[in-house]
N, C-alpha and C positions, 0 to 999 in steps of 0.2 A: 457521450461516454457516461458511465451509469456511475455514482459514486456511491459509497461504504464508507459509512463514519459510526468507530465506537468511541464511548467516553469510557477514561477511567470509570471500571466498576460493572462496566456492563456486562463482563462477560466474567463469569463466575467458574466454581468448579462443574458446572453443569455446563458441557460443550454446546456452543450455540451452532447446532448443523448447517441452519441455514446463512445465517453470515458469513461462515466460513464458505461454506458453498457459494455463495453471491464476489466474495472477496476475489476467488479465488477465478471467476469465470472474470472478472477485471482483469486479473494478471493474465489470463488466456490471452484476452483480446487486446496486451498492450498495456495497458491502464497501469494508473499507479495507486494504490492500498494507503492507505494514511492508520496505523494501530500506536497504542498507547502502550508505551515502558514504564518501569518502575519509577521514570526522572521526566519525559519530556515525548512528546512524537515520534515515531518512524515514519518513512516511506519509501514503501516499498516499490518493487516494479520486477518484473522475471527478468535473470540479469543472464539468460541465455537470447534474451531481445533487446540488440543493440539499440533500437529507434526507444523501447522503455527503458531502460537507462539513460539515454540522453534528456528525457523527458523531465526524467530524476534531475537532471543538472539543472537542467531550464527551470523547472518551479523553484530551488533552489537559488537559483540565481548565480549558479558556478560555474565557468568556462568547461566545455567537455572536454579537456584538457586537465582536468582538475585532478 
């Protein structure tokens, strides 16, 4: 599975195409996005693919019940 990591800072007012285009073929195929907030991490995953949400739970470490 192909991963995508930005740090705070990297991505500026100048849209980064290709990150976003690389991010986004992850959440194609499943995968899950990890992007930086104003406070702490996201992770993301296309939450029209139940198996990529569960995914979301499991790295997390949350019952899919959660």
């Amino acid at each position: 599975m192909a991963r995508v990591m930005a740090r705070p800072g990297d991505i500026d007012s100048a849209v980064d195409r290709a990150a976003i285009g690389s991010a986004a073929g992850v959440l194609r195929s499943g995968g899950l996005v990890a992007f930086p907030t104003e406070t702490v991490y996201g992770l993301g995953a296309n939450a029209a693919d139940g198996a990529a949400v569960a995914r979301v739970f499991q790295a997390k470490g949350r019952p899919p019940s959660h």
